[in-house]
C-alpha positions in Angstrom: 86.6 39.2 281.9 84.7 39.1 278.5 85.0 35.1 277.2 87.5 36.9 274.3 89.7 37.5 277.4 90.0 33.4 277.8 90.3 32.8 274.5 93.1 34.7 273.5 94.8 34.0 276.8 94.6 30.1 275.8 95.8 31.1 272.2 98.5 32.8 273.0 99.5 30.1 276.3 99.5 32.8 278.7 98.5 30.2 281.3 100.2 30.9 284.2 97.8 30.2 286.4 97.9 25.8 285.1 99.8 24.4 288.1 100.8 21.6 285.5 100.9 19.2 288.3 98.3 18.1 290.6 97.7 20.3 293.6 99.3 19.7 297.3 96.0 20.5 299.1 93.6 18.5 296.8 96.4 15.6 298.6 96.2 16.9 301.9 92.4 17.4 302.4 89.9 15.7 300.1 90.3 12.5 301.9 88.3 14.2 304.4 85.8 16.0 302.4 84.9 12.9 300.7 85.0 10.6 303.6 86.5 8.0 301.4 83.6 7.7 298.9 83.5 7.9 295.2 81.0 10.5 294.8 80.5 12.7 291.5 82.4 15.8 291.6 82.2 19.2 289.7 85.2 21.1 288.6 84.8 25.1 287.6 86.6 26.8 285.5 88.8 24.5 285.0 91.6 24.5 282.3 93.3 21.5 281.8 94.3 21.0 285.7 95.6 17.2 286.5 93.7 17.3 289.4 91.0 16.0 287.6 92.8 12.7 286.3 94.1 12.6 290.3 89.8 12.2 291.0 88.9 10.0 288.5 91.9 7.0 289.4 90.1 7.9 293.0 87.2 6.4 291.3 84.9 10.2 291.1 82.8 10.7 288.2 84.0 14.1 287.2 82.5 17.1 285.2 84.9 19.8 284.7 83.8 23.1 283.1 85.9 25.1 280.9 85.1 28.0 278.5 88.5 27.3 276.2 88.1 24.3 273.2 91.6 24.4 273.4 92.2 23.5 277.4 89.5 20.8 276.9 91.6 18.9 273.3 95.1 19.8 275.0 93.7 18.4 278.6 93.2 14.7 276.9 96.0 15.1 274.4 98.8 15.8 277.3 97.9 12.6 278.7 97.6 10.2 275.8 93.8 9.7 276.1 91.7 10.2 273.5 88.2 11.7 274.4 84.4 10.7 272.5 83.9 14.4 271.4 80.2 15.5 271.4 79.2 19.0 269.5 75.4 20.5 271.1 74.4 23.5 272.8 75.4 25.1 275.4 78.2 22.7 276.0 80.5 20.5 273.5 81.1 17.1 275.9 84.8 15.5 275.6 84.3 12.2 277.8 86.6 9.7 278.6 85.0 6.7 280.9 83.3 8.9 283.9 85.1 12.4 283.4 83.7 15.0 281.7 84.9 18.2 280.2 81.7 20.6 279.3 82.9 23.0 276.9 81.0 26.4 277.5 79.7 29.3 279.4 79.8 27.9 283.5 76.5 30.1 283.8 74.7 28.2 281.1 74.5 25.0 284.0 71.3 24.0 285.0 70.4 21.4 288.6 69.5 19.0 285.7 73.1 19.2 284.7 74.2 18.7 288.2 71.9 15.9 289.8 74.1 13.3 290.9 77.1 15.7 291.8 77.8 15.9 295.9 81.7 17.7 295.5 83.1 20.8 294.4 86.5 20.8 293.7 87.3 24.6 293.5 91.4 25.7 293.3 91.1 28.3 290.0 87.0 29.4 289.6 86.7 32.2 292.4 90.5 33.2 292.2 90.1 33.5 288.6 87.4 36.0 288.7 87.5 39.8 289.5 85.6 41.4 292.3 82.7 42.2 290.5 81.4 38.5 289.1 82.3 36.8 292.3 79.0 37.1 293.6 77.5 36.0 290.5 79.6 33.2 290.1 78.7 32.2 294.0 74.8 32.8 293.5 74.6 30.2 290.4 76.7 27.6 292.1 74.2 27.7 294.6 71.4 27.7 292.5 72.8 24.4 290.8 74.3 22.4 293.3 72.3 19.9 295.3 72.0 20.7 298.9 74.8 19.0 301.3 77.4 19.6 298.3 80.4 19.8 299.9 83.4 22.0 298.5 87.0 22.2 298.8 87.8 26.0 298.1 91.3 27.2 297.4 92.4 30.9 297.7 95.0 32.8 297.4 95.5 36.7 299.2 97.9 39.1 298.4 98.7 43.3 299.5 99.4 44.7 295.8 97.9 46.6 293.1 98.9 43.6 290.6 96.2 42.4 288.3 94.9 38.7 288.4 94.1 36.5 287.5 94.8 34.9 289.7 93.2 37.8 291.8 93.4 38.0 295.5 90.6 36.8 297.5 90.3 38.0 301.6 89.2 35.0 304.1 86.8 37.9 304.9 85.2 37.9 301.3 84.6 34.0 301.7 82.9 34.3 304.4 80.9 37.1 303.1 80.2 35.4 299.7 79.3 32.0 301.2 77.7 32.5 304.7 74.3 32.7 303.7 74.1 29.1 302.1 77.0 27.3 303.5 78.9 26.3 306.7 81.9 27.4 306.3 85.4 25.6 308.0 89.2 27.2 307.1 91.4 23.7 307.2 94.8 25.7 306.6 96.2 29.1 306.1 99.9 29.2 304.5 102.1 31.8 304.2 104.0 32.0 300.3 107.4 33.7 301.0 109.3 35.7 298.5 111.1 33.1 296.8 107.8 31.0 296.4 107.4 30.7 292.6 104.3 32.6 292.5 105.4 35.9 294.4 108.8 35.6 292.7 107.1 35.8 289.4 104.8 38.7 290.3 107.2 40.3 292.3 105.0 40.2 295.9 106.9 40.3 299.3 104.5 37.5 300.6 101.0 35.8 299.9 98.9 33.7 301.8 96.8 30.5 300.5 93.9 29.2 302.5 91.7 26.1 301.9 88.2 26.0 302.8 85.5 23.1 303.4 82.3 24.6 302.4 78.8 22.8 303.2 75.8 24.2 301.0 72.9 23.9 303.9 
């Protein structure tokens, strides 16, 4: 999962994985996380999802994070917003009133970055990254996220020997990743049958989707 692997997955539009409309949990369960505020919010990983335009008409200053120049320009262009577009190191800014695309490597975030940020809005970070960097990936959220962050973590698990992403992540491995730092709370567990547009397409009997609340302590 080499940043050339990104980038030539955004060049060639093999996004599969862009819902292309916003998601039914982020619906269903951030008026809980929130509690009705307008807190800043943190997006990894995160394309050109719609869910980000869903929390900034909720009022959320948003910084999404997305490796791909081409996921940031086509995020504002799809919507007929134009973005102030600032080039620096380590991350090119696209802003648009409060929300934020960083341009760049996710492990290149420092606290500094991250100060007024109290959510995590997480359908297509862990899912999008193989076995081996999850840890990683978990470790340096932690490290740069405030304490009492609260998450909303979406995951999807699947019996196959496909390859990901998105890739299959166990209940089990979330609470093994996150159970040092965090309380952790599963919210909902649903089944995807065959004919669910994701199995269909990789060809899986079933899948299941859970959606975690995550405190960092």
């Amino acid at each position: 999962m080499e940043h050339d692997f990104w980038h030539e997955r955004w060049s060639k539009k093999e996004i599969g994985f862009h819902e292309g409309s916003v998601n039914k949990y982020l619906y269903d369960h951030w008026p809980e996380l929130s509690g009705g505020g307008t807190e800043g919010v943190l997006v990894p990983l995160c394309g050109k999802a719609h869910d980000m335009w869903w929390l900034h008409d909720r009022g959320h200053p948003v910084i999404g994070v997305e490796l791909s120049e081409i996921a940031c320009k086509d995020f504002f262009a799809e919507a007929g917003e134009k973005a102030m577009v600032h080039p620096s190191e380590p991350f090119t800014t696209f802003a648009h009133d409060s929300l934020q695309l960083w341009c760049g490597d996710f492990f290149q975030l420092v606290p500094a970055d991250l100060q007024h940020i109290r959510l995590v809005y997480d359908r297509a970070a862990l899912i999008a990254l193989p076995p081996s960097m999850r840890k990683a990936y978990v470790d340096h959220l932690t490290a740069i996220i405030p304490d009492n962050t609260r998450i909303l973590l979406i995951t999807l698990d699947y019996k196959a020997s496909i390859t990901g992403p998105p890739f299959n992540v166990s209940d089990d491995e979330v609470h093994e990743l996150y159970r040092d730092d965090y309380d952790i709370k599963r919210v909902l567990t649903n089944t995807l049958a065959s004919d669910n547009p994701f199995t269909k397409r990789k060809g899986l009997a079933s899948a299941t989707e859970s959606v975690f609340q995550l405190t960092k302590r």
